[in-house]
Backbone as CSV, one residue per row, in Angstrom:
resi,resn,N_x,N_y,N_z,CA_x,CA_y,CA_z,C_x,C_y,C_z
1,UNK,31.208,67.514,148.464,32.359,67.858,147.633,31.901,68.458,146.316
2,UNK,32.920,69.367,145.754,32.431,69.840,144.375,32.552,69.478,143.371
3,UNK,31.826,69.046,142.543,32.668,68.436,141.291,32.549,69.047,140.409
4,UNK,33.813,69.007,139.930,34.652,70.569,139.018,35.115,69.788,137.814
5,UNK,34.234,70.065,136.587,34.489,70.105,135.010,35.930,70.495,134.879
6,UNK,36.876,69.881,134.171,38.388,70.359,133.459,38.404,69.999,132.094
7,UNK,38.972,70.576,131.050,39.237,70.543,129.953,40.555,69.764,129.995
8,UNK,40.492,68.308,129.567,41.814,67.660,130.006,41.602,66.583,131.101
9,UNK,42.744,66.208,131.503,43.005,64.922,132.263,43.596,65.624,133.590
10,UNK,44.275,64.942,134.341,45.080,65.007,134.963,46.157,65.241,134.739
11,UNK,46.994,65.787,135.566,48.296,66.679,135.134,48.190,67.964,134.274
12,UNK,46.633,67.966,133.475,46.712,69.086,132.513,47.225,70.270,133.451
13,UNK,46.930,71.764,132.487,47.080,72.594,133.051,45.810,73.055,133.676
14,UNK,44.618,72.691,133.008,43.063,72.917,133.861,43.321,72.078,135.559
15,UNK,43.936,71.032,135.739,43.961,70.047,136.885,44.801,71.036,137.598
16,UNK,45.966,71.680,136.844,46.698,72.322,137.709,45.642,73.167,138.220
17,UNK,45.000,74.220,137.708,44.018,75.662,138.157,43.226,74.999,139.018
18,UNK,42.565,73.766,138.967,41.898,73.080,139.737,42.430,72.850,141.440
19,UNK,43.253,72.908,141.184,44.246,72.180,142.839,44.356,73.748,143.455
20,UNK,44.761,74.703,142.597,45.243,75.929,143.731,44.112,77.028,143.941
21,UNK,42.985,76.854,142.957,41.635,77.518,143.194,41.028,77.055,144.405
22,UNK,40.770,76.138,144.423,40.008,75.237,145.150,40.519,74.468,146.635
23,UNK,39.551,74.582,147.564,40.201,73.592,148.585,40.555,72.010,148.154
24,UNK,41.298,71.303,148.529,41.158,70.048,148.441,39.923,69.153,147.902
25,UNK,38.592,69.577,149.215,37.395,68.549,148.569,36.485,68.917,147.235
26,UNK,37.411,68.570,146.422,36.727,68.741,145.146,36.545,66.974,144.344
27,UNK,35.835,66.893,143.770,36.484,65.636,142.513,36.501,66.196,141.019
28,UNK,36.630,65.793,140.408,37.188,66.012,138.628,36.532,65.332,138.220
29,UNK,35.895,66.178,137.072,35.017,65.526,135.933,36.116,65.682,134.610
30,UNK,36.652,64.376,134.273,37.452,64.987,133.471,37.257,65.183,131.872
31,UNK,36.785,66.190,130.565,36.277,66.303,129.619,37.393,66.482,128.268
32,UNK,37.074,65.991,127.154,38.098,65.851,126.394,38.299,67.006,125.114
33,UNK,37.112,67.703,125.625,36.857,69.466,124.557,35.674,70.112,125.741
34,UNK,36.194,71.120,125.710,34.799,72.094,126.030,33.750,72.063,125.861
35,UNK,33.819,71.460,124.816,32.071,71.156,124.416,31.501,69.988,125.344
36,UNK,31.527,68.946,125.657,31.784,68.082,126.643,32.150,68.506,128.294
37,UNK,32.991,69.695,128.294,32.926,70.719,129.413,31.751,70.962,129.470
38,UNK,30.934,71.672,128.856,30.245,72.489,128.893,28.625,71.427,129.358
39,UNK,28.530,70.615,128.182,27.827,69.766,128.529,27.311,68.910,130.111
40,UNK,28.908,69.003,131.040,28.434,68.250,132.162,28.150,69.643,132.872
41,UNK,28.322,70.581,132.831,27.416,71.612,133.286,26.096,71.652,133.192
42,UNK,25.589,71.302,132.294,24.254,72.176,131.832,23.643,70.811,132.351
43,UNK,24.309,69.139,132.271,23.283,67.967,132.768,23.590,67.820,133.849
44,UNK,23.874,68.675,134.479,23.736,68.785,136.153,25.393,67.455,136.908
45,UNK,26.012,67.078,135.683,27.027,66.526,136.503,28.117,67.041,136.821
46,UNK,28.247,68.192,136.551,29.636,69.528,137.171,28.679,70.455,138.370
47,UNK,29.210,70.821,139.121,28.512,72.310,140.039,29.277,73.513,139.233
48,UNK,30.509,73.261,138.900,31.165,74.301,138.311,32.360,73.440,136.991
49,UNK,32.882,74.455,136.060,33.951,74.128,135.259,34.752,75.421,135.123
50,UNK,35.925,75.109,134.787,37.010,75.666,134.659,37.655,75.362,133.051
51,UNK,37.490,76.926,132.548,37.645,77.163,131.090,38.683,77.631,130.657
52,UNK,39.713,77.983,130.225,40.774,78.585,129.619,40.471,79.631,128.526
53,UNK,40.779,80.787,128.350,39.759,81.861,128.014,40.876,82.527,126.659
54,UNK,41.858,83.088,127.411,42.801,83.384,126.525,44.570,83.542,126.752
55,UNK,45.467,83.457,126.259,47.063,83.155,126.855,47.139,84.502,125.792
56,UNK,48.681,84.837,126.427,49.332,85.991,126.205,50.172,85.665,124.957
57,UNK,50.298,84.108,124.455,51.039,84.659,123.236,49.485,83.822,121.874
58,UNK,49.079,83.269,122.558,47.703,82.875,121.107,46.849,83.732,121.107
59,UNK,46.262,84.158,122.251,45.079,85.461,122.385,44.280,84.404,122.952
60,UNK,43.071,84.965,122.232,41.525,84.684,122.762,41.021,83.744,122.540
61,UNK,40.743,82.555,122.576,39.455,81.094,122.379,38.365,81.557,122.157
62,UNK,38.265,82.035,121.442,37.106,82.506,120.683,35.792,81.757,120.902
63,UNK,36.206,80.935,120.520,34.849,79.486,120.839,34.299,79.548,121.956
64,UNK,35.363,79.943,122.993,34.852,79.927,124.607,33.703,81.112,124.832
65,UNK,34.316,82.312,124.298,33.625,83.314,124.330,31.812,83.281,123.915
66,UNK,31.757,82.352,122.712,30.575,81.982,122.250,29.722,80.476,123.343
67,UNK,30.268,79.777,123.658,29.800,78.902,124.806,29.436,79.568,125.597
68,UNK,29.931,80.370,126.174,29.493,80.982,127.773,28.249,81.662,127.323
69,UNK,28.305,82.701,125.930,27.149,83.470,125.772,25.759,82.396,125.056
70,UNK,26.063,81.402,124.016,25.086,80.640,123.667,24.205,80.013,124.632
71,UNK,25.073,79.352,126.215,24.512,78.718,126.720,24.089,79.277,127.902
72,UNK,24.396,80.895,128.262,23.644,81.560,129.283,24.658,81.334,130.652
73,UNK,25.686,80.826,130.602,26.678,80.452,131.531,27.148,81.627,132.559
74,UNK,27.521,81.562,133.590,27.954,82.730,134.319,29.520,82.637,134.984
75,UNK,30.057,83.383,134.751,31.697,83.388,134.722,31.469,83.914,137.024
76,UNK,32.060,83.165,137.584,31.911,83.515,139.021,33.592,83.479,139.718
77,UNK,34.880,83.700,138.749,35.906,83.821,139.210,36.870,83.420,138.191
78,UNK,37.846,84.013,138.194,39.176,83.800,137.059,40.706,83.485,138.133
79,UNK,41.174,82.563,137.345,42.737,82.319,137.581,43.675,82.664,136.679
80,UNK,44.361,83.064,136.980,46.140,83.142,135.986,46.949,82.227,136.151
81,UNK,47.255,81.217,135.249,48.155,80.485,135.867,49.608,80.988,134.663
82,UNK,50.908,80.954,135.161,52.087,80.740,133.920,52.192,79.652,133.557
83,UNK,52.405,79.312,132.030,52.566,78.408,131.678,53.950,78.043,131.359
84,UNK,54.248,76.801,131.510,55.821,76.024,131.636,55.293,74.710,130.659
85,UNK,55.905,75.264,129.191,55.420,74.359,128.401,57.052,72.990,128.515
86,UNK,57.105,71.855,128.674,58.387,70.514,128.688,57.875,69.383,127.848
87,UNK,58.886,69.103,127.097,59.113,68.078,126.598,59.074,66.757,127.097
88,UNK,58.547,66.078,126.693,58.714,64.601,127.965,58.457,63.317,127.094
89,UNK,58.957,62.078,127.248,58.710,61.211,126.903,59.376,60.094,127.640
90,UNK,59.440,58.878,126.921,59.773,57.467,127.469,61.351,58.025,128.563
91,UNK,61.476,57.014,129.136,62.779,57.156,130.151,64.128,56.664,128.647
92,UNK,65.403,57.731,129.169,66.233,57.203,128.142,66.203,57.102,126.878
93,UNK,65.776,58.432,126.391,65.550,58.833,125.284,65.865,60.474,124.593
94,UNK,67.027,60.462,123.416,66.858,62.383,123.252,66.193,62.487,122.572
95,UNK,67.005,64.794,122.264,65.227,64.818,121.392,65.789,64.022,119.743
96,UNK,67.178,63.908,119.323,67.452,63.273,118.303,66.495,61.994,117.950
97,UNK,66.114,61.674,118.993,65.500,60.248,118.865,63.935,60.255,118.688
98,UNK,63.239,61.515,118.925,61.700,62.041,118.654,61.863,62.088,117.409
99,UNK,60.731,61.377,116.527,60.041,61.790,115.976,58.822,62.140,115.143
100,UNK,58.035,62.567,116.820,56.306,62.705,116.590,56.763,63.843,118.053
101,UNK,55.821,64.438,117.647,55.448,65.711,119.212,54.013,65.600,118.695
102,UNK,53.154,65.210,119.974,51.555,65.314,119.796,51.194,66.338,121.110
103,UNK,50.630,67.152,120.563,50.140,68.203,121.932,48.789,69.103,121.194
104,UNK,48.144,69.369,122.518,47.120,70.627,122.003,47.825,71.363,121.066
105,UNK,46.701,71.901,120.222,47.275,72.739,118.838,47.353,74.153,119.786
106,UNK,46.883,74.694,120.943,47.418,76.164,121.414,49.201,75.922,122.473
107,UNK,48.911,74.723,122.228,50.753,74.070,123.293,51.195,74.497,122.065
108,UNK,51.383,73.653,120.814,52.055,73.698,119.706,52.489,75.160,119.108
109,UNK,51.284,75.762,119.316,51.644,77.547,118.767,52.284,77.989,119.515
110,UNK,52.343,77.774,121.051,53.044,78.067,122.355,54.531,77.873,121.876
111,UNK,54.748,77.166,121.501,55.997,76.024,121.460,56.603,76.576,119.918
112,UNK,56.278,77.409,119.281,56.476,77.342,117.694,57.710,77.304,117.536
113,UNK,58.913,78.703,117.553,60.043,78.690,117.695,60.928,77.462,117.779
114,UNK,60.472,77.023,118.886,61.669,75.754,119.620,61.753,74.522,118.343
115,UNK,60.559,74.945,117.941,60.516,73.256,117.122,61.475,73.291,115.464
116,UNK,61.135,75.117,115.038,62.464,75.452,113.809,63.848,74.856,114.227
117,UNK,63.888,74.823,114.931,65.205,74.334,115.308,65.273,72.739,115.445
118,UNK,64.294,71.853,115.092,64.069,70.400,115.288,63.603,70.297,114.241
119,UNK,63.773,70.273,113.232,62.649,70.205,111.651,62.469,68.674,111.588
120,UNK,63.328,67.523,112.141,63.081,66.081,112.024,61.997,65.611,112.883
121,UNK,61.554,66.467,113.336,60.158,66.309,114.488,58.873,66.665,113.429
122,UNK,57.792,65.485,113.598,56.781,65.331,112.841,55.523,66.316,113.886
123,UNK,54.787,67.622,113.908,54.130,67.991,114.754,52.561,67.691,114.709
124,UNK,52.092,66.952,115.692,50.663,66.460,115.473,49.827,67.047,116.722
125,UNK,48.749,67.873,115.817,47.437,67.901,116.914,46.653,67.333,117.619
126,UNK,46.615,67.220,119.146,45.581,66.243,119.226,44.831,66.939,120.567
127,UNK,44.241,66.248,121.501,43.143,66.894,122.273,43.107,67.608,123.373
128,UNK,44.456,67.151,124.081,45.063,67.341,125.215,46.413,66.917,125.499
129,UNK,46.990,68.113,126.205,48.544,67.531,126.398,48.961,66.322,127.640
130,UNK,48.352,66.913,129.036,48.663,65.120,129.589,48.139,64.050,128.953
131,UNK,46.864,64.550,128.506,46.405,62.901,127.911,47.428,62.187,126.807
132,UNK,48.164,63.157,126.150,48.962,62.027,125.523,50.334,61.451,126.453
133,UNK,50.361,62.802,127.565,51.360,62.315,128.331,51.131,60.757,128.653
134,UNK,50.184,61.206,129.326,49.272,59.003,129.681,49.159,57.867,128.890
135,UNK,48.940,58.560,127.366,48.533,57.495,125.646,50.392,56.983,125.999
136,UNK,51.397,58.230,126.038,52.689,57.130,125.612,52.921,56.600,126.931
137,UNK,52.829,57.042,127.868,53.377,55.777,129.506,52.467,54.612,128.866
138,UNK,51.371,54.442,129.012,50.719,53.226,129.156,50.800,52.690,127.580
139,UNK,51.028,53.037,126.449,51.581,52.052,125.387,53.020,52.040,124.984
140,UNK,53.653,52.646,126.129,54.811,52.482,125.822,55.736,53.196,124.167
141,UNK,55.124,54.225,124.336,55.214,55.060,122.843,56.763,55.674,122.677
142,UNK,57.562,54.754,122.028,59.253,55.562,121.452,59.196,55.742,120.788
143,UNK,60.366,57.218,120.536,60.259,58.231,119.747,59.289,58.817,119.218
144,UNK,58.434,59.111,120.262,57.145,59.844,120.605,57.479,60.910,122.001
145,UNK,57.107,62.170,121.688,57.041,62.796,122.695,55.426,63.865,122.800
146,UNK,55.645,64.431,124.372,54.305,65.207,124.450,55.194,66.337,125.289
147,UNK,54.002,67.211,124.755,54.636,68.555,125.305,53.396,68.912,126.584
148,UNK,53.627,68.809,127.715,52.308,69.010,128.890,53.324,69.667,129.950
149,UNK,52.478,69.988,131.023,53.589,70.462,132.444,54.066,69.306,133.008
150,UNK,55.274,70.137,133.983,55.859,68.815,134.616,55.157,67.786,135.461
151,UNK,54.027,68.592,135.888,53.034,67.812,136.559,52.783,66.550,136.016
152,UNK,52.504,66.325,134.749,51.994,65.261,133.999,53.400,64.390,133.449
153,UNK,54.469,64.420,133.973,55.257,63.694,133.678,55.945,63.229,135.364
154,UNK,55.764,64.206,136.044,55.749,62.851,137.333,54.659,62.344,137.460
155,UNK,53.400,62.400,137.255,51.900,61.352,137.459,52.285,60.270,136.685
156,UNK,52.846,60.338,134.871,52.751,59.103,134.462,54.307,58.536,133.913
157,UNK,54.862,59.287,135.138,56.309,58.216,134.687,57.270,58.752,133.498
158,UNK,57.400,59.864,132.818,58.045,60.079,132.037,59.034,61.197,132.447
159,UNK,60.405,61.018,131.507,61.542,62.273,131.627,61.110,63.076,130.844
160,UNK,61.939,64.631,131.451,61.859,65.760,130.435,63.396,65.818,129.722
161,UNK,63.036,65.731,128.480,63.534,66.207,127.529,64.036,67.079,127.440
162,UNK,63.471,68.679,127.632,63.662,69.417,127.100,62.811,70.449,128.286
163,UNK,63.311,71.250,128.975,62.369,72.480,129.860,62.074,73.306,129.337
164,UNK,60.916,73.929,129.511,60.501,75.781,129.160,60.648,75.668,127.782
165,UNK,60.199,75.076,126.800,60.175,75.424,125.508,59.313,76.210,124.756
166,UNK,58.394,76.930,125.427,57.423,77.855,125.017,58.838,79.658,124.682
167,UNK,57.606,79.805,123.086,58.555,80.921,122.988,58.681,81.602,123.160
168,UNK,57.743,82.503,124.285,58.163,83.170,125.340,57.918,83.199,126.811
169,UNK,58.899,83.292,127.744,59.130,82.538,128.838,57.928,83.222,129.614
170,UNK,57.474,84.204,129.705,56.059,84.829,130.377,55.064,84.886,129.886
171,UNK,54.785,83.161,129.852,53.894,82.321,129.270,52.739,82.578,130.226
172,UNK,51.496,83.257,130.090,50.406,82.845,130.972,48.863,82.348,129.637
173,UNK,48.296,82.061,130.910,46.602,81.572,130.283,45.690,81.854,131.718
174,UNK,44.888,83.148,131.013,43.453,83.679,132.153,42.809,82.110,131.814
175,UNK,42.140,81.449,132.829,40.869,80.256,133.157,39.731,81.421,133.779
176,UNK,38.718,80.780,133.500,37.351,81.031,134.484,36.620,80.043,134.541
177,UNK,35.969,80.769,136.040,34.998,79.522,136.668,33.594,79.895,136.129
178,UNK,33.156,78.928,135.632,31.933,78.977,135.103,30.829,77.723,135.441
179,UNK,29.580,78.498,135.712,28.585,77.833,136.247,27.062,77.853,135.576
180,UNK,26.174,77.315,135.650,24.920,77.541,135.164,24.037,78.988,135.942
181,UNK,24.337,78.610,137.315,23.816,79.650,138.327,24.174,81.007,138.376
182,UNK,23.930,81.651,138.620,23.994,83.723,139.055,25.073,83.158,140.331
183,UNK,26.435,83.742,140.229,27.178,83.140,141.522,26.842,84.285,142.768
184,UNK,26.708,84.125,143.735,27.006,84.766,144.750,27.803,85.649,145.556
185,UNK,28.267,86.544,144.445,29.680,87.266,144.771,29.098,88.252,145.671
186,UNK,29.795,88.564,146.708,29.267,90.034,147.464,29.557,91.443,147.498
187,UNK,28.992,92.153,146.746,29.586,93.551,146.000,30.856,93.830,146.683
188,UNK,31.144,93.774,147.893,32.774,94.247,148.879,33.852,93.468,147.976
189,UNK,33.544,92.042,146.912,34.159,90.879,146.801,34.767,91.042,145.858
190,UNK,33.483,92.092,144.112,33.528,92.192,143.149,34.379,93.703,142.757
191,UNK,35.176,93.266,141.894,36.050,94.509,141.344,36.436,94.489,139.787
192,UNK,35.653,93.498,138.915,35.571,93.154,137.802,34.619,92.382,137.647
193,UNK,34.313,92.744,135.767,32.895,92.790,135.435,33.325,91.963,133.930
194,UNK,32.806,90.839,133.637,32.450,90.642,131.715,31.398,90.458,131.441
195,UNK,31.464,91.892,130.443,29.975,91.790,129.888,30.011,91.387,128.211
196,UNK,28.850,91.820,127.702,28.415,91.455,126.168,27.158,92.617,125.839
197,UNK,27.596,93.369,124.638,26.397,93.532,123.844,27.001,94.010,122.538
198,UNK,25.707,94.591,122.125,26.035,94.748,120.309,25.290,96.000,120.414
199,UNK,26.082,96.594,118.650,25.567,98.209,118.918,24.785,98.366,117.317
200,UNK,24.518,98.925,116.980,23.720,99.272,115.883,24.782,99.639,115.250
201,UNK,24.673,100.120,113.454,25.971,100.187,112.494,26.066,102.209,112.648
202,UNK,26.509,102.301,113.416,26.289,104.268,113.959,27.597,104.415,113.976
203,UNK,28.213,105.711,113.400,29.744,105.868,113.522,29.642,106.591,114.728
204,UNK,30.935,106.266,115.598,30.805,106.500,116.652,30.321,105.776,117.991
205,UNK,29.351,104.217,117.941,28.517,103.371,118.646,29.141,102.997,119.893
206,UNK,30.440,102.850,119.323,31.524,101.825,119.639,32.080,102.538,120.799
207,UNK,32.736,103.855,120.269,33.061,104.724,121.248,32.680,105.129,121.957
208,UNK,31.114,105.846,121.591,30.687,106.322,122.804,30.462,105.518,124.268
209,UNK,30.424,103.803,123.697,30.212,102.869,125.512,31.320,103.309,125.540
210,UNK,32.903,103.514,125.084,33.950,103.418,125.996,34.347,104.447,126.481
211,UNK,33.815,105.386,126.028,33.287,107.015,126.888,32.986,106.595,128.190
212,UNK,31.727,105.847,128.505,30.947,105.349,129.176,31.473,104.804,130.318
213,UNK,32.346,104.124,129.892,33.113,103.260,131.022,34.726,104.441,131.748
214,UNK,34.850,105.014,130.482,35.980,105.940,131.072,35.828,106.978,131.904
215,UNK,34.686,107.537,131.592,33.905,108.696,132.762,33.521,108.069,133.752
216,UNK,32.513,107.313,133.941,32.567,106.099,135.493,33.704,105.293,135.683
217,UNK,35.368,105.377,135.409,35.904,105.376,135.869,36.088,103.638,136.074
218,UNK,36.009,102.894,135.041,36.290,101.640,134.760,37.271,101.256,134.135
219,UNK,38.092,100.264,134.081,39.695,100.241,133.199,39.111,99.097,131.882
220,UNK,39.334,99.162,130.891,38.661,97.984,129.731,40.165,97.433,129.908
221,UNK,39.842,96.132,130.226,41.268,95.046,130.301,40.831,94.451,129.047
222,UNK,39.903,94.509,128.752,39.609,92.989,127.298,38.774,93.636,126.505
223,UNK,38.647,93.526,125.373,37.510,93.655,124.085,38.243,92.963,123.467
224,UNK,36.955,91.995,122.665,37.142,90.730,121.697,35.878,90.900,121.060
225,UNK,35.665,90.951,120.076,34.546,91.226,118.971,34.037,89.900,118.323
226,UNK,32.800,89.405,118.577,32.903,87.764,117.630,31.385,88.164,116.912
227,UNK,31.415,87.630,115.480,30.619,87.453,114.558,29.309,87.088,114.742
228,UNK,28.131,87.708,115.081,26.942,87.091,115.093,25.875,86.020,113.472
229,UNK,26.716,84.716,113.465,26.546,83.636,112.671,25.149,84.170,111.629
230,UNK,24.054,84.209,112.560,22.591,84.842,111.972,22.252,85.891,111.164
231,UNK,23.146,86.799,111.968,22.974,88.572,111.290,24.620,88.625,110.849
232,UNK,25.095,88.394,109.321,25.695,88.801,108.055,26.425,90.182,108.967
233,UNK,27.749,90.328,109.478,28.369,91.571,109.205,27.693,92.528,110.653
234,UNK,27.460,91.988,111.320,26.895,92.375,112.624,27.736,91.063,113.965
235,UNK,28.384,92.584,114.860,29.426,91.987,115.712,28.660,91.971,117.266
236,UNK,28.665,91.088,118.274,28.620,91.013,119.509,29.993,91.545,120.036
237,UNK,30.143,92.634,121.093,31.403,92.625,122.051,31.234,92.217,122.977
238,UNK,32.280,91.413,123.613,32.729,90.980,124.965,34.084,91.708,125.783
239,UNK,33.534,92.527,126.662,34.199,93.687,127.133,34.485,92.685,128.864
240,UNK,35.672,92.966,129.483,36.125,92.992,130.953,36.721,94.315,131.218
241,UNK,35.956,94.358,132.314,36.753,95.775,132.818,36.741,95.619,134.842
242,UNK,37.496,96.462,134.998,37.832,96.271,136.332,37.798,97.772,137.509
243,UNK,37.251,97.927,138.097,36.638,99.295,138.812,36.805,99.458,140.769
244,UNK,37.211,100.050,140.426,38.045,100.465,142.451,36.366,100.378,143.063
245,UNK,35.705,100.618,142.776,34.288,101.177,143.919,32.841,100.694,142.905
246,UNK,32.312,99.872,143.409,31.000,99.205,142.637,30.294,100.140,142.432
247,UNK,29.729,101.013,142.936,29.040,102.247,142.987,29.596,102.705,141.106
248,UNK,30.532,102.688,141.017,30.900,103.751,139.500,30.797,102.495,138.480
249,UNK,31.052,101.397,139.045,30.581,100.080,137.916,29.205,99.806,137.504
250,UNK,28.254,100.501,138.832,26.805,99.972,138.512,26.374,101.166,137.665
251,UNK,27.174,102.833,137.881,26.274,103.634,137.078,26.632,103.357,135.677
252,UNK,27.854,102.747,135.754,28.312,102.741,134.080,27.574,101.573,133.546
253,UNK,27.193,100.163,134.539,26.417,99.005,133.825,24.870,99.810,133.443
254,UNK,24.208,100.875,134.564,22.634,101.283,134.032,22.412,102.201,132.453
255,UNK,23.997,102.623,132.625,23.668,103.794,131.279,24.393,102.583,129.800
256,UNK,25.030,101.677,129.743,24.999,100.771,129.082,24.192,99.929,128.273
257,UNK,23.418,99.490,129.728,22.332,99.041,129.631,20.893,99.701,128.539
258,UNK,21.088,101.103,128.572,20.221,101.891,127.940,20.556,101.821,126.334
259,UNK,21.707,102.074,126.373,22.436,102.295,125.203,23.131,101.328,124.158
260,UNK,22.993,100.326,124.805,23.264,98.861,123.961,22.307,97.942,123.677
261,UNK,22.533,96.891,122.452,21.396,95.902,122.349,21.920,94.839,122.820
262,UNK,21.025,93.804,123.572,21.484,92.502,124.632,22.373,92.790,124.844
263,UNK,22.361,93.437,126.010,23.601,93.545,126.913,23.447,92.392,127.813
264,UNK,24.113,92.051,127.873,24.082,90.986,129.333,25.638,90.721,129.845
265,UNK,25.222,90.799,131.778,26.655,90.592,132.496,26.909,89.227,132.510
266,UNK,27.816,88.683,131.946,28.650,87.095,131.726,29.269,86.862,133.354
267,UNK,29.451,87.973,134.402,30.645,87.747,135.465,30.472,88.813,135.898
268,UNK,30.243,88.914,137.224,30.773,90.169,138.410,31.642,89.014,139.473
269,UNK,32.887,89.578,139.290,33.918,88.602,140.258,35.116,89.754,140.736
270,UNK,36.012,88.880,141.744,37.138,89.392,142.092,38.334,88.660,141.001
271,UNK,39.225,90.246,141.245,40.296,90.259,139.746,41.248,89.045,140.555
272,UNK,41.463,88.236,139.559,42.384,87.334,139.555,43.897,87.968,139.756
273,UNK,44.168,88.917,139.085,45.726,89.072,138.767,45.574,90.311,140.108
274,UNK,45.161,90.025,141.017,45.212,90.985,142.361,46.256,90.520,143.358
């Protein structure tokens, strides 16, 4: 069986990506930050983890972006899941009667809107959204609510409150599977690529890779730019792009390759949103 790293508990939304990626024989390592994700990777007690990368109304996890590249990690498949952010708490209770909402701080930004309209609601960050679903079933927490999927309120016994409160209803979040190993994809398999490098301070640097990729005939779905901590004012990119025929992906990865500093491929996988 595989045992598959989640960010979260059960019911999260990682548990959800977990169940429809995967056959059945898996088990759950379950981690309470990424960093701790990341960790049962690298000490050999995950085969794989499942990361949450970026959602359509917060953007990018930035942090994630830097894990995968600090620790040499290899991205070997992505999910989309929509997100269905609900209200939930004790049985027999409204939302008049909340007042605490504890959820991940990217639920909470999810959720912003809905809550102007509740100003007697106290909003608190905390690590994970089922897990507090679980903190109020098992201490019995009133006028306390958590904002997680419905999943996590039939596992631990609680009503919804309140449905779909995210503020906008075509709520998604890209996950990837990430591993220590080079995955085994088989070029027929692969139709998207995330890579990384950095360019020298040249006007023009920037553009000319995306020349690069547009003449070999690659689509750039992602660029996210993150700060190299060491070198002051000097950026790493993290580029995804997605290409009909490997053949025009590999000439565009060799002339890249020439033309960039540490380049390195993070992922050759099949497109999720296919």
């Amino acid at each position: 069986m595989k045992r598959i790293a989640i960010q979260g508990i059960e019911g999260s939304n990682h548990h959800i990506v977990a169940k429809k990626f995967y056959d059945k024989d898996i088990t759950l390592n379950e981690c309470l930050s990424f960093d701790i994700l990341v960790d049962s990777l690298l000490t050999g007690h995950s085969d794989q983890a499942i990361m949450a990368i970026e959602n359509t109304i917060a953007g990018s996890i930035i942090p994630n972006y830097a894990l995968i590249d600090k620790n040499n990690l290899h991205i070997s498949g992505e999910y989309y899941l929509p997100i269905h952010h609900h209200l939930m708490a004790l049985p027999n209770q409204n939302i008049e009667e909340i007042t605490e909402v504890c959820s991940h701080p990217m639920a909470l930004l999810q959720c912003k809107e809905f809550f102007k309209n509740h100003q007697h609601i106290k909003l608190i960050e905390d690590v994970d959204t089922a897990e507090i679903a679980k903190r109020i079933s098992e201490k019995q927490l009133t006028g306390v609510a958590a904002i997680a999927p419905k999943m996590a309120a039939e596992i631990f016994n609680l009503s919804i409150i309140e449905d779909e409160i995210q503020t906008i209803k075509q709520n998604a979040t890209r996950f990837v599977i990430i591993q220590t190993t080079k995955p085994e994809n088989g070029i027929h398999e692969i139709n998207k690529a995330s890579l990384k490098f950095e360019l020298d301070h040249k006007r023009g640097s920037l553009a000319t890779i995306l020349n690069v990729m547009s003449d070999c005939k690659l689509n750039l779905t992602k660029i996210q730019s993150l700060p190299k901590i060491e070198t002051p004012w000097k950026y790493a990119f993290f580029v995804d792009v997605t290409f009909e025929t490997y053949k025009d992906y590999q000439k565009a990865k060799s002339i890249i390759e020439i033309m960039a500093n540490d380049f390195k491929i993070l992922g050759e996988y099949k497109n999720g949103r296919l």
